[in-house]
C-alpha positions in Angstrom: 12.7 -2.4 53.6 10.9 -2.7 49.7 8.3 -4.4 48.8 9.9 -7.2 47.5 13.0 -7.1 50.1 9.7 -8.0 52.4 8.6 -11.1 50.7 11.9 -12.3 49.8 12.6 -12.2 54.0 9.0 -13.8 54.4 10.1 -16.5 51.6 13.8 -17.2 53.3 12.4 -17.7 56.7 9.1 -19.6 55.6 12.3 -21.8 53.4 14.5 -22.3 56.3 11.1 -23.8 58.3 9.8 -25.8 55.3 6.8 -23.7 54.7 6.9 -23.5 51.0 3.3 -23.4 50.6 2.7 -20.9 53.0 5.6 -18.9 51.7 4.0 -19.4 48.2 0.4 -18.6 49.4 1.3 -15.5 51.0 3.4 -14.2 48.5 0.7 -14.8 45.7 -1.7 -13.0 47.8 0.8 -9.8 48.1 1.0 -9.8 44.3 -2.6 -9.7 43.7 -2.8 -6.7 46.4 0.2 -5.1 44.5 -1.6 -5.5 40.9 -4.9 -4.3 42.5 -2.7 -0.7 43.4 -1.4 -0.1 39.3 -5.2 -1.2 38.5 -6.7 1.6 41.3 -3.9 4.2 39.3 -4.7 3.5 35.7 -8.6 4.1 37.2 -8.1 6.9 38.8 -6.1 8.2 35.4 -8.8 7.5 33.5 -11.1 10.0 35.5 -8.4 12.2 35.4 -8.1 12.3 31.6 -12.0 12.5 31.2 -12.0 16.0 33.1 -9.9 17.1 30.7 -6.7 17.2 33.7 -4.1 15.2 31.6 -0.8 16.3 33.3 -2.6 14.5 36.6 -3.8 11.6 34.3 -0.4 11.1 33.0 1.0 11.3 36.5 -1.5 8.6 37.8 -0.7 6.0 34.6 2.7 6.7 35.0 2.6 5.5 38.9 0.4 2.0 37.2 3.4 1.3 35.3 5.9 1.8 37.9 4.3 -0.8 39.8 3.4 -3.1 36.7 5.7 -2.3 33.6 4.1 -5.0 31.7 0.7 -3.1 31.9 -0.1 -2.6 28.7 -3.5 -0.7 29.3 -1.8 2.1 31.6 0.6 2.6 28.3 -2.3 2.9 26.4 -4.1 5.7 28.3 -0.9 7.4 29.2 -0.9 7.2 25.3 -3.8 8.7 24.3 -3.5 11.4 27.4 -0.4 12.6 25.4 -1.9 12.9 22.3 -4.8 14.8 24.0 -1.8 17.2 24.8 -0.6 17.1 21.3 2.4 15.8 22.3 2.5 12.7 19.6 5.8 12.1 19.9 5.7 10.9 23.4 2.4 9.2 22.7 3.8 7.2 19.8 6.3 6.1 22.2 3.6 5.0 25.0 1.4 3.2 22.0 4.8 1.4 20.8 5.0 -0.4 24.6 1.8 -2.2 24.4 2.3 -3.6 21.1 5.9 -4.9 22.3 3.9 -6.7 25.1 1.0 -8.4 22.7 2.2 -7.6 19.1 -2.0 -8.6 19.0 -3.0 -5.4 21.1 -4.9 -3.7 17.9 -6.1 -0.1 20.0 -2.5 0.9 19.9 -1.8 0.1 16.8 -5.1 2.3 16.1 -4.1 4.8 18.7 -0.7 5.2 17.3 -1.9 5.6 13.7 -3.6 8.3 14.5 -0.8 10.3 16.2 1.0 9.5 13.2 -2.0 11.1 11.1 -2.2 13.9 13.3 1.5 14.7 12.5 1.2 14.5 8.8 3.0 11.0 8.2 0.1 9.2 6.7 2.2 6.2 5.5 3.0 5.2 8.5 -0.8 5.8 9.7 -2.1 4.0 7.1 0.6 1.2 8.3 -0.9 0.6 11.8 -4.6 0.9 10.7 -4.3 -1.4 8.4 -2.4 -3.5 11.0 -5.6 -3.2 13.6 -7.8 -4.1 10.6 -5.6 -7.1 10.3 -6.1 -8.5 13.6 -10.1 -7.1 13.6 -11.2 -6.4 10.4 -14.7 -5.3 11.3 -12.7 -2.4 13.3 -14.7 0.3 12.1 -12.9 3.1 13.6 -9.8 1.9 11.7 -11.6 1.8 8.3 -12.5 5.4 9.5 -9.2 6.5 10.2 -7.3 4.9 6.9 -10.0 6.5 5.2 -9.2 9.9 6.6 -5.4 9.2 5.7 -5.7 7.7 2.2 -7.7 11.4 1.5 -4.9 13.5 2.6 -2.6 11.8 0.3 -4.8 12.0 -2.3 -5.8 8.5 -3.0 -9.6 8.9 -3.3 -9.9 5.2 -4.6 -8.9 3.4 -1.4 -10.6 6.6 0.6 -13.9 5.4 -1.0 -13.2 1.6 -0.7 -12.9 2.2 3.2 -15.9 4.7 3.2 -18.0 1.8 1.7 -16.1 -0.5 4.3 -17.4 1.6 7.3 -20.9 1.4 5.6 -20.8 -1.8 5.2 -20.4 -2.2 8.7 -23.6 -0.1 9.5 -21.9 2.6 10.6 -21.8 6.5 10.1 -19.4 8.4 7.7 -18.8 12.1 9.2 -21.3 14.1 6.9 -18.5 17.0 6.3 -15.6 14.5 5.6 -18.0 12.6 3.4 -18.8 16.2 1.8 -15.0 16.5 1.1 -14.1 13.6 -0.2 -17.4 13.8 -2.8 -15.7 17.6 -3.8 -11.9 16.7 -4.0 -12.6 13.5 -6.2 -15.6 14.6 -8.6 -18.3 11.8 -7.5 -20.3 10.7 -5.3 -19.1 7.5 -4.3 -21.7 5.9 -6.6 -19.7 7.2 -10.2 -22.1 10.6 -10.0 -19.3 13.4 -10.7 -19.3 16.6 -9.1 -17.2 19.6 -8.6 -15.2 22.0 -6.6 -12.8 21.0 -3.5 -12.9 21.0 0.0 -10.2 20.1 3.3 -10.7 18.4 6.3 -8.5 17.2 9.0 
């Protein structure tokens, strides 16, 4: 018998003898011990994924949402385990979930935008960093990131404006993306022109 075939029996019975609260109290407690099992999965993805082991990650986050499809975190990690694999396609898909649950869960919406960056479509990066800056805008990772995006398509301006965002924000631009950005749009970032060009991913 499942899981909830179980509790459904212990609710009937605990019905037919008037022992709602019990019935209630018992099956609260089994849902609490069955949310405690997708957290101990997502946990044990997590090492997973930090030793660099992502098919076994992806197996444990997968095994979180089987038992809590409205767990937004284990989409999340599965997420970014996927896009460790370079497969973005199936991590855009895992980032999409979350976001469907809390339209406010801005990580994904960073996570995703960077799939979306690492496959060349930088509008629709720029789309959900912007969208995390919107719901955190001293998300300094995002700034980063839309930064990154808005060089690539060649709009130094609004690469610069988010340089000086991160800045701002007291935190570190990447010296050799910093370098690049000077040499592809002739300055500095403080009107000082320079020359020569330079790529980064």
């Amino acid at each position: 018998m499942g899981f909830f075939a179980k509790l459904f029996g212990l609710v009937s019975k605990s019905a037919e003898k008037s022992e709602y609260a019990r019935a209630t109290s018992e099956y609260a407690k089994s849902l609490v011990i069955h949310r405690k099992d997708a957290v101990a999965y997502n946990n044990r993805g997590l090492v997973y994924r930090a030793k660099g082991e992502y098919d076994r990650a992806i197996s444990e986050f997968t095994k979180a949402i089987e038992i809590d499809p409205g767990y937004a975190a284990a989409y999340n990690n599965r997420g970014n385990a996927y896009s460790c694999k370079g497969e973005y396609d199936e991590a855009i898909s895992d980032f999409t979930r979350p976001i469907e649950i809390n339209p406010r869960y801005a990580v994904s919406y960073l996570n995703r935008g960077s799939s979306y960056r690492s496959k060349g479509e930088y509008d629709l990066a720029i789309s959900d960093y912007t969208k995390a800056l919107e719901i955190n805008i001293r998300d300094a990772m995002a700034f980063k990131n839309r930064g990154r995006a808005y060089y690539h398509q060649g709009e130094y301006e609004k690469a610069w404006e988010d340089v000086r965002k991160v800045q701002s924000l007291g935190q570190q631009v990447h010296p050799e993306f910093l370098k690049a950005l000077q040499e592809a749009s002739g300055r500095d970032g403080h009107d000082g022109r320079i020359t020569s060009s330079s790529v980064v991913n």
